[in-house]
N, CA, C and O atoms as CSV, one atom per row, in Angstrom:
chain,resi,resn,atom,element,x,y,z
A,1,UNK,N,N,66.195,1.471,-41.997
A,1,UNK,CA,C,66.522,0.240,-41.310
A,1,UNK,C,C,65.295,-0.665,-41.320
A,1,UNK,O,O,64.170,-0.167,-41.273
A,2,UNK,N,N,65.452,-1.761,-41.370
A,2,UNK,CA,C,64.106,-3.187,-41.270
A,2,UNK,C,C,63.671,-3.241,-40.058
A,2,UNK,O,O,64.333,-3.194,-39.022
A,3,UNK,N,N,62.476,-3.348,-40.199
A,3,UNK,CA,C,61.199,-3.184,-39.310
A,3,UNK,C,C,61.791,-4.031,-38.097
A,3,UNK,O,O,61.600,-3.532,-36.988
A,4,UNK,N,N,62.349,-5.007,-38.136
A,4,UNK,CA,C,63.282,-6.070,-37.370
A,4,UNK,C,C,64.684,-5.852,-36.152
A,4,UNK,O,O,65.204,-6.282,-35.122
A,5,UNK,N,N,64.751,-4.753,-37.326
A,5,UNK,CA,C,66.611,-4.446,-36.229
A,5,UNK,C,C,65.996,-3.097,-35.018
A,5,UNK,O,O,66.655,-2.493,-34.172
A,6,UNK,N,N,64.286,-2.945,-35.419
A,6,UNK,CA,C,64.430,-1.806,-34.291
A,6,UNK,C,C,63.770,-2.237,-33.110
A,6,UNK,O,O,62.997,-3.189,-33.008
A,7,UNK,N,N,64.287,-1.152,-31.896
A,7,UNK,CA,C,63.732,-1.273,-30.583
A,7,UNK,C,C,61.926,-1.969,-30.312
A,7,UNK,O,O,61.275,-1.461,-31.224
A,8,UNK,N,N,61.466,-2.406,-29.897
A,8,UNK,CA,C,60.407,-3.659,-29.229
A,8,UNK,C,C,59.733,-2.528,-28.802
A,8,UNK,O,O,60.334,-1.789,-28.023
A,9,UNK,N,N,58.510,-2.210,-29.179
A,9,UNK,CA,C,57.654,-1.215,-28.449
A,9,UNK,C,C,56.959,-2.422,-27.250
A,9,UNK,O,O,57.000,-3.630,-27.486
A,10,UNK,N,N,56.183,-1.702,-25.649
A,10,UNK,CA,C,55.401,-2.894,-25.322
A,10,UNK,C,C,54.531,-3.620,-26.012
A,10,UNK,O,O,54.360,-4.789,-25.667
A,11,UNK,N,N,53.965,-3.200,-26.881
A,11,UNK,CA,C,52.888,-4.325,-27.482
A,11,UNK,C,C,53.837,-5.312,-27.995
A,11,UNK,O,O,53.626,-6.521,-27.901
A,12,UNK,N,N,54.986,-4.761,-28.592
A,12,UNK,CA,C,56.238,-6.576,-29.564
A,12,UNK,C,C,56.247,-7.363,-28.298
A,12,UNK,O,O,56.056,-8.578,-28.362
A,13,UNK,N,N,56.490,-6.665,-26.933
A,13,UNK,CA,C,57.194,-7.902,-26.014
A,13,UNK,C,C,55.647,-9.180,-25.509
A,13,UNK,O,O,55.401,-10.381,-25.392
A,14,UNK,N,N,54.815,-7.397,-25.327
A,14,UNK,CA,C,53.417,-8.394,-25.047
A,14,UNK,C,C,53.183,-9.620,-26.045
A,14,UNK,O,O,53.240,-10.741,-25.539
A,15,UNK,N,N,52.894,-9.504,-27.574
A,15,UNK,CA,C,52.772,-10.216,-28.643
A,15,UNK,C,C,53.844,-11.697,-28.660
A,15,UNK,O,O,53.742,-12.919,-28.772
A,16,UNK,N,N,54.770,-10.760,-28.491
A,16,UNK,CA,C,56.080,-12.220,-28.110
A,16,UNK,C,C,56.220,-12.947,-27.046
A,16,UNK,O,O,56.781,-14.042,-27.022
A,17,UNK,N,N,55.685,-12.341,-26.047
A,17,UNK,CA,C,55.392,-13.584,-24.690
A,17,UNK,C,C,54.116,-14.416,-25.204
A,17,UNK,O,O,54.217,-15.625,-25.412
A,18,UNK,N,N,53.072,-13.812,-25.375
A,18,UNK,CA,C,51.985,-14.572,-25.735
A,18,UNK,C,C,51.997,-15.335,-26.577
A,18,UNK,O,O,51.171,-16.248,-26.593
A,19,UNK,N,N,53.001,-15.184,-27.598
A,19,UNK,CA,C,53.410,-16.244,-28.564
A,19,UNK,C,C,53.886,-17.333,-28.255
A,19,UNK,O,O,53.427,-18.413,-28.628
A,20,UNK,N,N,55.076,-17.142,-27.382
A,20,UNK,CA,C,55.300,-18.129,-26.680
A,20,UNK,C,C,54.645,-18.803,-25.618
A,20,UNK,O,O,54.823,-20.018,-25.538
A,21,UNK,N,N,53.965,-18.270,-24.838
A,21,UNK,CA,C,53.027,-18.892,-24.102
A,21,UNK,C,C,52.403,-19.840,-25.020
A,21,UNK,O,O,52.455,-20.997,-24.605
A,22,UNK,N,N,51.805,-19.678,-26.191
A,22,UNK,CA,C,50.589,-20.171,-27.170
A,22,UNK,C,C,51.772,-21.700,-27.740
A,22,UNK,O,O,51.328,-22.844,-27.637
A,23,UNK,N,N,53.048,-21.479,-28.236
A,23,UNK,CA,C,53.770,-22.465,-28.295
A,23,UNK,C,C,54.036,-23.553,-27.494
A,23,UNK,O,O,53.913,-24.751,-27.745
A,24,UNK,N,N,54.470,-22.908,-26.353
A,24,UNK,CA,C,54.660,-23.958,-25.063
A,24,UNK,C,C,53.122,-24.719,-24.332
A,24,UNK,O,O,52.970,-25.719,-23.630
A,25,UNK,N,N,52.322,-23.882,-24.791
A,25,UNK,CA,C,51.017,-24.406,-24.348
A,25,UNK,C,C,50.523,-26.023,-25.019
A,25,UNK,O,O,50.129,-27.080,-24.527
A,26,UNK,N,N,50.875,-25.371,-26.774
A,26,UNK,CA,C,50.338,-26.454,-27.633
A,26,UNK,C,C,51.074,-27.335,-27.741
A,26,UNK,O,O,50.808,-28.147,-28.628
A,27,UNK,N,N,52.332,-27.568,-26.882
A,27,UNK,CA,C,53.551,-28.557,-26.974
A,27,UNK,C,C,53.349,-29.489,-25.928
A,27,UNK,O,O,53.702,-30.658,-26.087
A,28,UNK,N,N,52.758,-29.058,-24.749
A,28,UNK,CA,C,52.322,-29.612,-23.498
A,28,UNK,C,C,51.153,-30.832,-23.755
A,28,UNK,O,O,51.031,-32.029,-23.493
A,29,UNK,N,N,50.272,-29.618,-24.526
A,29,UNK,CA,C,48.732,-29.983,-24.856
A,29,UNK,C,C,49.413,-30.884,-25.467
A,29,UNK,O,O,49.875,-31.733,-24.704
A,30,UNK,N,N,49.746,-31.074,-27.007
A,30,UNK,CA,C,50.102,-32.544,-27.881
A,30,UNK,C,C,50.980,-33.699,-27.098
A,30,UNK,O,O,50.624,-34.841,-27.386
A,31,UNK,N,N,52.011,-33.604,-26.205
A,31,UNK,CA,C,52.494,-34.526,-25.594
A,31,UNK,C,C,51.637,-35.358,-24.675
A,31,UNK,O,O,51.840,-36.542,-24.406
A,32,UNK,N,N,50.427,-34.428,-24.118
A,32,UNK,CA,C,49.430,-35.022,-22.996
A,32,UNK,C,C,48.506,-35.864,-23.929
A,32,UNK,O,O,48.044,-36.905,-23.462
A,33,UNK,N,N,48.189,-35.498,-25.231
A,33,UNK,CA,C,47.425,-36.241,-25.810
A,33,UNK,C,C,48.291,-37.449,-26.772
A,33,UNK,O,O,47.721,-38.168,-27.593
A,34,UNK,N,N,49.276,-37.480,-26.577
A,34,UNK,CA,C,50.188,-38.517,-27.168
A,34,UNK,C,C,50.858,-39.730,-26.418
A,34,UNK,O,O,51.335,-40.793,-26.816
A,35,UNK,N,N,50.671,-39.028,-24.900
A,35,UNK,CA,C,50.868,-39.913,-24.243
A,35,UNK,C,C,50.324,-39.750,-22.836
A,35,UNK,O,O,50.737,-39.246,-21.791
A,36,UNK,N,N,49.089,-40.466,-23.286
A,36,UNK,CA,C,48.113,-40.435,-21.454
A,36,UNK,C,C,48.308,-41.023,-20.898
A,36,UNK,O,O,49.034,-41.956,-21.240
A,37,UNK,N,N,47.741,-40.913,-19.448
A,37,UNK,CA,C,48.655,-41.631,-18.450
A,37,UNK,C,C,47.287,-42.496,-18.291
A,37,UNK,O,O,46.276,-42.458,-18.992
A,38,UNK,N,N,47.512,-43.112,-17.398
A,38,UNK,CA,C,46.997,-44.328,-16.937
A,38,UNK,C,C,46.086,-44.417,-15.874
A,38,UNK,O,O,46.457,-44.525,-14.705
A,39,UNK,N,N,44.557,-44.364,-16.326
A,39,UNK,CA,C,43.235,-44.051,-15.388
A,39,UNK,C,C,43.744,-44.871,-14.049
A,39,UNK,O,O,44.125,-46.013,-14.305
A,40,UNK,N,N,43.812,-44.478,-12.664
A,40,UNK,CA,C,43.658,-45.171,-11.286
A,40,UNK,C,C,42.701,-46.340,-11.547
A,40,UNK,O,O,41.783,-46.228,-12.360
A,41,UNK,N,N,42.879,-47.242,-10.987
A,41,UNK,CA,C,41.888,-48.101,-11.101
A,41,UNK,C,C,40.724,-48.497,-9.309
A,41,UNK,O,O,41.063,-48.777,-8.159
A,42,UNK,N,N,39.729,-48.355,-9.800
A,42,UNK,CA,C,38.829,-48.121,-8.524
A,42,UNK,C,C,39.275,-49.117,-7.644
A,42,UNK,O,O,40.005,-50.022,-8.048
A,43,UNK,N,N,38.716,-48.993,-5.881
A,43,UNK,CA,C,39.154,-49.930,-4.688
A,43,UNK,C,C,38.622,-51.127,-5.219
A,43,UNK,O,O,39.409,-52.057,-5.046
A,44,UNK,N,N,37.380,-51.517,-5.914
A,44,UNK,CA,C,36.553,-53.051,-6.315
A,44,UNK,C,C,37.632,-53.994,-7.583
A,44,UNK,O,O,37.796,-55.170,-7.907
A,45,UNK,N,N,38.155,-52.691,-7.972
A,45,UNK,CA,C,39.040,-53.708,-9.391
A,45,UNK,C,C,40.595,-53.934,-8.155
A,45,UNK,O,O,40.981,-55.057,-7.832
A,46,UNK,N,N,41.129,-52.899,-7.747
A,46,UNK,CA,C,42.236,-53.157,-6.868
A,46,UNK,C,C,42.036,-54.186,-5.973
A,46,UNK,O,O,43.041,-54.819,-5.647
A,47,UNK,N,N,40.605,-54.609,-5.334
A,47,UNK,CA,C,40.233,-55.768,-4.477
A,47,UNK,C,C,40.526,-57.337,-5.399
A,47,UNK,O,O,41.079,-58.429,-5.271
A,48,UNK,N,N,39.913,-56.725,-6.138
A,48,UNK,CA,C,40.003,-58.249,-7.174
A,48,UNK,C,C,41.325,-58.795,-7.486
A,48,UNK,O,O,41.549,-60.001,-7.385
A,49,UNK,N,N,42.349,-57.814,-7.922
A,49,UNK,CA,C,43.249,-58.174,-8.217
A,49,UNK,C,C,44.255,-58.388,-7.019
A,49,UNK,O,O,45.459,-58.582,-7.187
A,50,UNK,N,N,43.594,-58.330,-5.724
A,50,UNK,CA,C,44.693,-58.659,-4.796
A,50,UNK,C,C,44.314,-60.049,-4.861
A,50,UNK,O,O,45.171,-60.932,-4.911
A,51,UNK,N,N,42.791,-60.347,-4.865
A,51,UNK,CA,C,42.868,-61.425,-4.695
A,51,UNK,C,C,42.973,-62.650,-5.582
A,51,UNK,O,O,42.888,-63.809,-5.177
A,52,UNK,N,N,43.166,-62.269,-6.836
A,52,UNK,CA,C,43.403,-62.947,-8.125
A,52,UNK,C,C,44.987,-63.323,-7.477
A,52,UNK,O,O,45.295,-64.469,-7.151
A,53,UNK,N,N,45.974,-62.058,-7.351
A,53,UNK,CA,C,46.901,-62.510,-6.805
A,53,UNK,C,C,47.560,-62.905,-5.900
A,53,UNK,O,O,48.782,-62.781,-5.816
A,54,UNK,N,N,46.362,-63.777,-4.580
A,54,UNK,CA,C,46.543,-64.073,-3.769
A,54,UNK,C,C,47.123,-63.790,-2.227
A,54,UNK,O,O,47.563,-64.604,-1.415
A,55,UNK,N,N,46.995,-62.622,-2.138
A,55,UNK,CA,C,47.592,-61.222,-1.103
A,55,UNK,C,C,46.540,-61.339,-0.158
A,55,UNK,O,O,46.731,-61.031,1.019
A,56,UNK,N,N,45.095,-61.892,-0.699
A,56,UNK,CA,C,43.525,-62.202,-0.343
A,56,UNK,C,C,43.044,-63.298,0.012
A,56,UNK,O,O,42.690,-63.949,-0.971
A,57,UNK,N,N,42.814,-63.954,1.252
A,57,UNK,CA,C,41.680,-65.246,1.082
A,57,UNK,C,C,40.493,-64.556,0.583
A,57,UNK,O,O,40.232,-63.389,0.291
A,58,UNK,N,N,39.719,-65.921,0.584
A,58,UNK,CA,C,38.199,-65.655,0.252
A,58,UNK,C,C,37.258,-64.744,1.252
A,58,UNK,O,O,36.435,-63.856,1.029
A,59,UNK,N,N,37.659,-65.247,2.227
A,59,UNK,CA,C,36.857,-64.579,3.414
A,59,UNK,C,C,37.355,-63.196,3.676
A,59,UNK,O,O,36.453,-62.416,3.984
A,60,UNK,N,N,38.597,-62.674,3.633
A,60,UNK,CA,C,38.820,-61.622,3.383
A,60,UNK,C,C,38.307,-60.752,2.392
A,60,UNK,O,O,37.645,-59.723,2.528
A,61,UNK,N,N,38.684,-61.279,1.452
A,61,UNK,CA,C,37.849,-60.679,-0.126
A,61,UNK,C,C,36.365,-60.645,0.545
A,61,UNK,O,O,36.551,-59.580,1.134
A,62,UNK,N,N,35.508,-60.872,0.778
A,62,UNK,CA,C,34.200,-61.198,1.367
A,62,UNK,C,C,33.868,-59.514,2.643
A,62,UNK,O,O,32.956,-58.726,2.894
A,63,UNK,N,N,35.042,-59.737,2.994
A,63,UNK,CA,C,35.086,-58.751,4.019
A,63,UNK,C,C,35.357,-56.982,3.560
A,63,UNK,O,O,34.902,-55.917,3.978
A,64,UNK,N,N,36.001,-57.240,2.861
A,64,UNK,CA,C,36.802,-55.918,2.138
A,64,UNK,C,C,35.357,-55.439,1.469
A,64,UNK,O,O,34.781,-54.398,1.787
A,65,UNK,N,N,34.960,-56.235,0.647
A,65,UNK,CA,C,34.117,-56.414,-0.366
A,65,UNK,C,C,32.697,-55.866,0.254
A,65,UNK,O,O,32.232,-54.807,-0.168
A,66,UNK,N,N,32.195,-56.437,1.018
A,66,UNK,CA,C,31.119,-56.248,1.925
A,66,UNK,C,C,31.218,-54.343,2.622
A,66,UNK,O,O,30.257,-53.584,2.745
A,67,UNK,N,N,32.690,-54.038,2.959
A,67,UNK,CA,C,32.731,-52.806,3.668
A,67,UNK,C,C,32.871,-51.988,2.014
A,67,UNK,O,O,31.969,-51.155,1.925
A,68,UNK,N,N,33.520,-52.015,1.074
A,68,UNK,CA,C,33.153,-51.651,-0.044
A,68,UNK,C,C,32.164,-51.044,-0.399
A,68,UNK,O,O,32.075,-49.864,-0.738
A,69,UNK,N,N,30.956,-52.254,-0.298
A,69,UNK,CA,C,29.833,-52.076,-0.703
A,69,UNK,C,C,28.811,-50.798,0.268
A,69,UNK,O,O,28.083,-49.923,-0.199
A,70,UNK,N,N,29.148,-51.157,1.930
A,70,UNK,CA,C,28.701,-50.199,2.717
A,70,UNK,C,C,29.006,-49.025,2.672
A,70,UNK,O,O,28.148,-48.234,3.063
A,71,UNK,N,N,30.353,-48.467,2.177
A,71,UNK,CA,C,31.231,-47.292,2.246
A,71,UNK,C,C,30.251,-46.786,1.014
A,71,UNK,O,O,29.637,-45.722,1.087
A,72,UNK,N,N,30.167,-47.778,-0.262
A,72,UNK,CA,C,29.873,-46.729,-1.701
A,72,UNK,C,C,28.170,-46.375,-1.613
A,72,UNK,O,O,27.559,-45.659,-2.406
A,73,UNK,N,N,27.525,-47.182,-0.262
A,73,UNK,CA,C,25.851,-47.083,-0.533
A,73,UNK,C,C,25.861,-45.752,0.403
A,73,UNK,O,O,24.946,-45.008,0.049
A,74,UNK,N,N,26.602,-45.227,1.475
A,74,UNK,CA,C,26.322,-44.750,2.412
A,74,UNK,C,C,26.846,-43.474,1.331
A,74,UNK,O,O,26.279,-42.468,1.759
A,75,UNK,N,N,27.647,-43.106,0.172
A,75,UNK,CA,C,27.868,-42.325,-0.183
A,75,UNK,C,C,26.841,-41.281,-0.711
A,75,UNK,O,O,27.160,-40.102,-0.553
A,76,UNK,N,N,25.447,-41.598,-1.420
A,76,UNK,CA,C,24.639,-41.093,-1.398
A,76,UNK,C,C,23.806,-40.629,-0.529
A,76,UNK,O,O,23.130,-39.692,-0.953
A,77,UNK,N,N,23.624,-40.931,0.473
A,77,UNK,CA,C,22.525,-40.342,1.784
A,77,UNK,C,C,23.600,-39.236,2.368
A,77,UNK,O,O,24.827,-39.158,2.320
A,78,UNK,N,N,22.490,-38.361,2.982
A,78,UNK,CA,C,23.164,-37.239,3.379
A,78,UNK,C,C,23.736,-37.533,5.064
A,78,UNK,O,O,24.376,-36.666,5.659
């Protein structure tokens, strides 16, 4: 009988999950690199564009902007 029609010792099933694991892996992997998603864009670019689109006065923008700046300096000191 062909090596094929007989019973699966554990190492065939081990070999055949891992195969498939290794398939479904590299199918994931190529779709993620075919279609990336879309970097967050930081609070300073999200500020700007509120106020490009007017959601913002100036003085607000000024304000946001200013605590921005305090929040990202204070991030380095312990």
């Amino acid at each position: 009988m062909a090596p094929w029609c007989s019973t699966s010792s554990g190492l065939g099933w081990v070999a055949m999950v891992a195969g498939w694991v290794l398939v479904v892996g590299l199918a994931v992997w190529a779709v993620c690199r075919l279609f990336p998603g879309q970097a967050r864009p930081d609070a300073r670019t999200l500020l700007e564009q509120r106020l490009a689109a007017g959601e913002l006065d100036a003085e607000q923008y000024r304000e946001l902007r200013d605590t921005l700046d305090d929040r990202s300096g204070a991030k380095g000191t312990p």
